[in-house]
C-alpha positions in Angstrom: -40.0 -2.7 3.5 -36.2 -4.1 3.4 -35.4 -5.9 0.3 -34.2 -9.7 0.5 -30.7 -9.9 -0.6 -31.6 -11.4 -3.7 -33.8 -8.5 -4.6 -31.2 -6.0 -4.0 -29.0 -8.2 -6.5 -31.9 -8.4 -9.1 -32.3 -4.6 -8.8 -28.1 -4.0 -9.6 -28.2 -6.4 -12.1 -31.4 -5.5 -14.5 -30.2 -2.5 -16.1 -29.2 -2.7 -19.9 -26.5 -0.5 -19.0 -23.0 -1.3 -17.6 -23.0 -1.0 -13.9 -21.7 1.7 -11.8 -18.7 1.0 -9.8 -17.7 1.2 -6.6 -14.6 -0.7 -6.6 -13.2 -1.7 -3.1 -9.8 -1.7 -5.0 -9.7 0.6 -7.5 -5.9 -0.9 -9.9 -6.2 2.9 -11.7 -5.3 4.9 -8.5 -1.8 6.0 -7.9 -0.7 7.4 -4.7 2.1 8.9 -2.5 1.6 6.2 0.4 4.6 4.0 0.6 7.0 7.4 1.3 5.3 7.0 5.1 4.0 3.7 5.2 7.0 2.8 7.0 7.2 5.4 9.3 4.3 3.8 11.9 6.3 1.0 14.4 6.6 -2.2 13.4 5.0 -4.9 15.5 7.5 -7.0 17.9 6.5 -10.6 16.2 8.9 -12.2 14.2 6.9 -12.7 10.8 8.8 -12.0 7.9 5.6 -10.0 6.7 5.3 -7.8 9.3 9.2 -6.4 8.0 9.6 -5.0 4.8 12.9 -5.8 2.6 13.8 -3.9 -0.2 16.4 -4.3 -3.2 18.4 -2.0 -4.8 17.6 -2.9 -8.3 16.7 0.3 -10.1 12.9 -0.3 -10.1 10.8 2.1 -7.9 10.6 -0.5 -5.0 7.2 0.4 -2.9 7.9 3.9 -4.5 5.9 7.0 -4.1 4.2 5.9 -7.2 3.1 2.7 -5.3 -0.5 2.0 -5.7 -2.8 2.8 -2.8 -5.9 0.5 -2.4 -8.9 2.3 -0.9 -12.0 -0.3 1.0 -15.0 2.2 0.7 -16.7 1.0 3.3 -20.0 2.7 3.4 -20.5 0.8 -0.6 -20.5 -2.5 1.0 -23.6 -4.8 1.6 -23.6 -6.8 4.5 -26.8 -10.0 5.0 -30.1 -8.4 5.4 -28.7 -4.7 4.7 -30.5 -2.4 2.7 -28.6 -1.5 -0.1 -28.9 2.4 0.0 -30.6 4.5 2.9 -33.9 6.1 1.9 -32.8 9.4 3.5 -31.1 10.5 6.5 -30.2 13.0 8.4 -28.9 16.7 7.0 -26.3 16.7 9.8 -24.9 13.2 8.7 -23.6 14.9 5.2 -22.2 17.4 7.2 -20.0 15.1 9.5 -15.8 14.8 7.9 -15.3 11.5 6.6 -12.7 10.4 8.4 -10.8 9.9 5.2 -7.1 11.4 6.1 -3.3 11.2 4.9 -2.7 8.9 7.7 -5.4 6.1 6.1 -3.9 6.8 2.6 -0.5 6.0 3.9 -0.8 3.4 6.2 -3.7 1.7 3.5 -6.2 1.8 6.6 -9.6 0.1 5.1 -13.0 1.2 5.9 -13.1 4.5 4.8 -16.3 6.0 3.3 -17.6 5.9 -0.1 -17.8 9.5 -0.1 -13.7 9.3 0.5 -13.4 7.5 -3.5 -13.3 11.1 -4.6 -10.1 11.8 -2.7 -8.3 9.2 -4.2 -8.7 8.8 -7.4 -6.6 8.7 -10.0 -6.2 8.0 -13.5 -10.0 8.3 -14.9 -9.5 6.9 -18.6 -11.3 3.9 -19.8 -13.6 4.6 -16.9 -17.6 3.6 -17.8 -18.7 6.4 -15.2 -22.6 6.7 -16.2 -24.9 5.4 -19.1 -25.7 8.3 -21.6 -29.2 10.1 -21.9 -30.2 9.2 -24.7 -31.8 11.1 -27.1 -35.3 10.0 -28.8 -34.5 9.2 -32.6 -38.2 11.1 -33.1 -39.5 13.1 -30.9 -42.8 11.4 -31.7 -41.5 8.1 -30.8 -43.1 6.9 -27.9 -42.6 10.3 -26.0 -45.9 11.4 -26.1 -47.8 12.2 -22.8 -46.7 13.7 -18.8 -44.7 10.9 -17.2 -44.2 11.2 -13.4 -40.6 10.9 -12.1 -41.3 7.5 -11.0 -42.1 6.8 -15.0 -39.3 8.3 -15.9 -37.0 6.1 -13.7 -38.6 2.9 -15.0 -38.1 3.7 -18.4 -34.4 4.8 -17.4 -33.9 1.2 -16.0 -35.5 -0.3 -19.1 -32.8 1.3 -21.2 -35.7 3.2 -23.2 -34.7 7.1 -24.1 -35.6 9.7 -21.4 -35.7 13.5 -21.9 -35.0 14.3 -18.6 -34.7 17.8 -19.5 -39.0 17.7 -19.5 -38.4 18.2 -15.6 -38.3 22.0 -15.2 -39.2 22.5 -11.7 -37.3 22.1 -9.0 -39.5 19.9 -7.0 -40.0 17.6 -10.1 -36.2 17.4 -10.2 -35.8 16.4 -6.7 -38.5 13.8 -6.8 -36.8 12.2 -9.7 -34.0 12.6 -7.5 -35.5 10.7 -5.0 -37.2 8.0 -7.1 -33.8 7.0 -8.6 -32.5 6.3 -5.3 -35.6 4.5 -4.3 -35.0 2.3 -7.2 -31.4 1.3 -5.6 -30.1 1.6 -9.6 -26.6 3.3 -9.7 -26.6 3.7 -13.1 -30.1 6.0 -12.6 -28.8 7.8 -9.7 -25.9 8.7 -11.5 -27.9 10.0 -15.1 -29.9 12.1 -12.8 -26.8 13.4 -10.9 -25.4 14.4 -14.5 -28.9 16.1 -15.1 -29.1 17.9 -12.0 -25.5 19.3 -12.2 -26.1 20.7 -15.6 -29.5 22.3 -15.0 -28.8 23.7 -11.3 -27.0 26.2 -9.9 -24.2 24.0 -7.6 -25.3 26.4 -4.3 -29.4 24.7 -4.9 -27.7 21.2 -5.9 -25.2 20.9 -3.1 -28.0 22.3 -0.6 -30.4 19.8 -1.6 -27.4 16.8 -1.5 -26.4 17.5 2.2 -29.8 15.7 3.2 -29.4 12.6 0.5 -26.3 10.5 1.6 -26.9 8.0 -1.0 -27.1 10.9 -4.3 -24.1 12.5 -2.7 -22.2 9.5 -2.4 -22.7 9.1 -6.3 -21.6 12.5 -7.0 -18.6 12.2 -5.2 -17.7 9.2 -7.3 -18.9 10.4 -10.3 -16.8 13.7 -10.1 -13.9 12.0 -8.8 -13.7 9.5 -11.8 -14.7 12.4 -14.7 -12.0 14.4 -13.1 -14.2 17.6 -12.4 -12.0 18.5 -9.3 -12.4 22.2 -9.1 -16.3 21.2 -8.7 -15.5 18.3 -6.2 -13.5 21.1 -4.2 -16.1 23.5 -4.0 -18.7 20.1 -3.1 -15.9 19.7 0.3 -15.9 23.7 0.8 -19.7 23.2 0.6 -20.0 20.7 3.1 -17.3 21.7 5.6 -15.3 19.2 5.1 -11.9 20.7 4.7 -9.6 18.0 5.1 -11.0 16.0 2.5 -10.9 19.4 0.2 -7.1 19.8 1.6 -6.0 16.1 0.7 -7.7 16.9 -2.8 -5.2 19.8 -3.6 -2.3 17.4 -1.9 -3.1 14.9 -4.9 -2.1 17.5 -7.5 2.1 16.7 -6.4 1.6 13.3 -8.2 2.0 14.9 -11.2 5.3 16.8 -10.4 8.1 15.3 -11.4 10.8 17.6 -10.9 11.6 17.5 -7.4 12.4 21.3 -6.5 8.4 22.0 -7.5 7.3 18.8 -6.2 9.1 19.9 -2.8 8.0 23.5 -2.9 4.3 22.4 -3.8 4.1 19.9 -0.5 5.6 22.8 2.1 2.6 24.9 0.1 0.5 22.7 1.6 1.5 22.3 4.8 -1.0 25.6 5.3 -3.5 23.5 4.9 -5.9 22.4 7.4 -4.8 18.8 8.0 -5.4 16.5 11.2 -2.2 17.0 13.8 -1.4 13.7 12.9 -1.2 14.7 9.0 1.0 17.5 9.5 3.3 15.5 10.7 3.1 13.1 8.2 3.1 15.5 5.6 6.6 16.9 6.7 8.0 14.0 7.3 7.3 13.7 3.4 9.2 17.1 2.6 12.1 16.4 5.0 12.4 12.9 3.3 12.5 14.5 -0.4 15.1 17.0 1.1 17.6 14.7 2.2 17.4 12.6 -1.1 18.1 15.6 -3.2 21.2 16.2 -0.9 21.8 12.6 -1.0 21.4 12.4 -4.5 23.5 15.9 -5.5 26.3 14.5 -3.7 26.6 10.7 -5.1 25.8 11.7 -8.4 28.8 14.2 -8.5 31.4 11.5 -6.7 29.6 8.9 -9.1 31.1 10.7 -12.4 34.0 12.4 -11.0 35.0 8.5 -10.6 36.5 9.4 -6.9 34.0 7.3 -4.2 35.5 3.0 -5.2 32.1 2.0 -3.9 30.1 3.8 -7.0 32.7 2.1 -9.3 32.4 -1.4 -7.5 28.8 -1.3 -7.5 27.3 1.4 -10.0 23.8 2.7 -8.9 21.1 1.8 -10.9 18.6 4.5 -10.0 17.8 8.0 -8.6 16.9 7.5 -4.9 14.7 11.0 -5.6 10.8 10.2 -4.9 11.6 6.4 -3.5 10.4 5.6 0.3 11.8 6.0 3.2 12.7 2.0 3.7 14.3 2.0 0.2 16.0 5.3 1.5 17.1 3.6 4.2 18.1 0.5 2.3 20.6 2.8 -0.2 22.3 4.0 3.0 23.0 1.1 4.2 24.6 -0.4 1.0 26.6 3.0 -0.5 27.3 4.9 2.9 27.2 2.4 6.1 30.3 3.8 7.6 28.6 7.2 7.7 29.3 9.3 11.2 25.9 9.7 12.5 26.5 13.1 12.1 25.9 13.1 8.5 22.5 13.5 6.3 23.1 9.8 4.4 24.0 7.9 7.4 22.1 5.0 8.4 21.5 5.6 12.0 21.0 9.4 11.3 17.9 8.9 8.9 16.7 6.4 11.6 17.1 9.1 14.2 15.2 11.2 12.2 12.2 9.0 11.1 11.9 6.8 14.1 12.5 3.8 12.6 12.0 0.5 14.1 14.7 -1.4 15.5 13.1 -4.4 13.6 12.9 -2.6 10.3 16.5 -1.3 10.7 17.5 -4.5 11.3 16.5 -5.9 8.5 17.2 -3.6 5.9 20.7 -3.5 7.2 21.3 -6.9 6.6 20.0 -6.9 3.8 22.1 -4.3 2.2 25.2 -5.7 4.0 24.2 -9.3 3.2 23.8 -7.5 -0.7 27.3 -6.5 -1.1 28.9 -9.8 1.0 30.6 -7.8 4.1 30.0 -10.6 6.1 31.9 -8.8 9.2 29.1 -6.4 9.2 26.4 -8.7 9.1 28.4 -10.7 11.7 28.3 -7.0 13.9 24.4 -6.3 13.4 24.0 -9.6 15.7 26.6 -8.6 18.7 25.3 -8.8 21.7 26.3 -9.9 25.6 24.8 -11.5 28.1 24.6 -10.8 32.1 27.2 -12.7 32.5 29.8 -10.6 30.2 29.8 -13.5 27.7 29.5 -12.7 23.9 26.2 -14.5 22.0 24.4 -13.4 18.8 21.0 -11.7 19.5 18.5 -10.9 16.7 15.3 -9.4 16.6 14.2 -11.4 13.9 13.7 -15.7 14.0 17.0 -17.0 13.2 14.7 -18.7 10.4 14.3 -15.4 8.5 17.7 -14.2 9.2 18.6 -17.7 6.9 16.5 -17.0 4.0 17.8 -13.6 4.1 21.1 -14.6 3.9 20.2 -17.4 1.6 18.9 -15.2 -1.1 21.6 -13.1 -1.1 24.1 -15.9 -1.7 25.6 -16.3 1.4 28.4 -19.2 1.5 27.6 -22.2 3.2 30.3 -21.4 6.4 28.1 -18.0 7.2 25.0 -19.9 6.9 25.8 -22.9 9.0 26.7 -20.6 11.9 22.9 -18.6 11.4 21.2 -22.4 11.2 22.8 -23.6 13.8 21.2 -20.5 16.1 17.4 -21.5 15.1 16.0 -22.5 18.3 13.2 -25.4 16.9 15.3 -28.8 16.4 13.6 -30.5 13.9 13.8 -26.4 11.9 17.4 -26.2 12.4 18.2 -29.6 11.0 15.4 -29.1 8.0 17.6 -25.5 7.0 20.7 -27.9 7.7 19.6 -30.5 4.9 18.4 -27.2 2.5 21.3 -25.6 2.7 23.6 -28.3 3.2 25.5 -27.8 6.3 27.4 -30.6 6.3 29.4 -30.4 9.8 25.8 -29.4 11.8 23.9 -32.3 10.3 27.0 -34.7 10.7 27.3 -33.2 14.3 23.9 -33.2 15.4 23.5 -37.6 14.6 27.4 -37.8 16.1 26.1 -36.3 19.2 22.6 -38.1 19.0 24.8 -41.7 18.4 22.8 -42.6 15.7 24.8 -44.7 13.3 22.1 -45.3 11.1 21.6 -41.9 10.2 25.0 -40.9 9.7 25.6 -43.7 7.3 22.7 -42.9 5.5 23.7 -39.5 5.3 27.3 -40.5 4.0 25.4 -41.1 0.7 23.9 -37.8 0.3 27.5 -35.8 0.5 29.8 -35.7 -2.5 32.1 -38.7 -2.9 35.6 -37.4 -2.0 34.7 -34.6 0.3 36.0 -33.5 3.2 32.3 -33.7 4.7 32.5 -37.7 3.2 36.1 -38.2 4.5 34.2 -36.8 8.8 31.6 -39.2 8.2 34.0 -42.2 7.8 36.3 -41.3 10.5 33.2 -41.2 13.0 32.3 -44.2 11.9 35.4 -46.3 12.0 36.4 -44.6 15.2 35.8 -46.5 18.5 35.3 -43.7 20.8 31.4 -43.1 20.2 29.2 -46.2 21.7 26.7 -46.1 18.7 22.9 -46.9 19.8 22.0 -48.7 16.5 
């Protein structure tokens, strides 16, 4: 009979123990996702968080080392759900998970429970399963034949269970079964640590395939006690290759030196990875390849004192191991002028990777805007229109292209010109009062022939100012036919 929600919650909740998790977002994992997580297109909206800016400040901006947060889907309750499955189908263990190196770097949610044991990372200060406890006398309330189903409630009652009373295999597997009967994570788990030491992993894994719910716990549990070589042969087991494939991939996050790190990843391009992994994947060694050139080359013209730019503006970090929009991002700022012909120009690594237009965009001005060459921000916006005429074009709101600009201390005569292109009226005189764009707000209530408005403006500018000095020669002038 299904369990009412609060039942299910009662059940979770009861044990002495601490409770088994299957965290949605797990803060310990560490992942390679942000070097491809902008690869994928952009969307066409303007939203300033649909773009992603990056700084060259020396910190690992959205770096390989980026934290990836995993939803498991298949641990989630939804109203009047059962919390675990009774049993299902043999062929239903048997099915790939879905879980891929495309939902790992693009953060896609909704992958399996089964999938936590791909990702996870660092496993200290992990509570992963209570202990079996050991009766303090073996004559201690131990006496007598206890069925699994006793054994279970005393489990969930914190009292001490030899489990190891359970020779047979059929004994096993019922307390198997009883455990997940009992919907108790911490149980399921004990007997899963049980199980794995007292059968041989060909019985265990055989008898798993047809108990979604167990397996789903032994995933998690290896995952977290780091037992991979076991979780590998549990993938072989199963058929599920990719997922065994992405758990030899994890092992590059603990290369640091980047001739291995490279050398391990084109090792595992032999893999047997989706299409659509493969691609990813050497995307991922191409990338590292071109920032060890990259990084060979400015680091010799850095100390050898002959490239101005390094001197100007000293680099902070190694771009080795960062993303491909931070990549992107350094390009812009130390080698804009790059012929596309060359490995650390701009355009060429957006060639390569299929950047957006959008994302381009914005990391250009963003590194131009950075180091003030206002006549190459000025450029990004060149455009024409059908009639031959010249006219700034952006594929971002004008908005976002002013608190761009704005934040990287753009003077007031390159931001008026920017405000003064924001479509919305009342936004463009809002951004004019911010930022204090004197002639566009003193312009705008000339052209509106509001008197009122102007002089009360008059009192917000600084006494003296040329801004001060327009104000009172509109107002004293007898041209303009004020309405107020």
């Amino acid at each position: 009979m299904m369990k009412s929600r609060s039942d299910e919650e009662e059940y979770w909740n009861a044990s002495k123990f601490k409770a088994f998790t299957f965290d949605d977002e797990d803060d310990d994992l560490r992942e390679s996702k942000s070097a491809f997580e902008s690869l994928a297109q952009l969307p066409d909206e303007d939203e300033r968080d649909h773009v992603e800016e990056v700084s060259w400040s020396g910190e690992p901006v959205g770096s390989i080392s980026r934290s990836v947060r995993e939803t498991a889907a298949s641990g989630r309750r939804t109203e009047g759900e059962a919390a675990f499955p009774a049993r299902v189908d043999a062929d239903l263990a048997k099915v790939n998970s879905g879980y891929s190196l495309s939902s790992l770097f693009k953060g896609r949610r909704g992958a399996s429970v089964a999938t936590l044991a791909d990702v996870s990372g660092d496993r200290s200060g992990r509570t992963v399963a209570p202990e079996i406890r050991r009766p303090k006398s073996e004559k201690e309330d131990l006496v007598g034949d206890w069925s699994p189903q006793d054994a279970v409630n005393r489990m969930r009652q914190g009292k001490p269970v030899p489990l190891e009373r359970f020779r047979c295999l059929q004994d096993k597997l019922r307390l198997l079964d009883r455990s997940v009967d009992a919907q108790d994570g911490n149980v399921i788990t004990a007997v899963l640590i049980f199980l794995k030491k007292s059968l041989s992993k060909e019985v265990l894994f055989g008898e798993l395939a047809s108990r979604p719910t167990a397996l789903r716990h032994l995933f998690a549990y290896l995952s977290e006690s780091g037992d991979d070589a076991l979780l590998a042969d549990l993938y072989r087991a199963l058929g599920r290759v990719e997922d065994a494939a992405l758990l030899h991939y994890k092992e590059h996050l603990s290369i640091t030196d980047e001739k291995k790190k490279r050398d391990f990843l084109k090792s595992c391009l032999s893999l047997q990875f989706s299409p659509e992994d493969q691609v990813q994947l050497q995307d991922q060694v191409s990338l590292l390849e071109r920032q060890m050139l990259i990084e060979a080359t400015d680091r010799q013209a850095e100390l050898g004192g002959k490239a101005e730019i390094f001197q100007k503006f000293p680099r902070r970090a190694s771009i080795l191991h960062m993303p491909l929009v931070t990549t992107l991002y350094y390009c812009c700022f130390y080698h804009y002028g790059q012929p596309e012909g060359s490995f650390s120009s701009p355009q060429n690594l957006r060639n390569s990777f299929k950047i957006s237009e959008k994302q381009f965009f914005v990391t250009a001005l963003s590194a131009r805007a950075k180091q003030k060459s206002w006549r190459d921000v000025d450029a990004l916006f060149a455009g024409r229109s059908w009639l031959g005429f010249t006219r700034k074009k952006s594929p971002l709101a004008f908005q976002v292209v002013v608190d761009i600009l704005h934040r990287n201390s753009a003077p007031v005569h390159v931001l008026q010109e920017y405000v003064g292109l924001v479509d919305d009226a009342d936004a463009r005189m809002a951004l004019a009062h911010k930022h204090k764009c004197h002639d566009l707000v003193i312009n705008t209530y000339r052209d509106f022939k509001d008197r009122r408005l102007l002089l009360g403006y008059r009192g917000k500018v600084e006494a003296g100012s040329a801004a001060e000095r327009k104000i009172d020669e509109l107002l004293d002038g007898s041209q303009i036919r004020w309405k107020n």
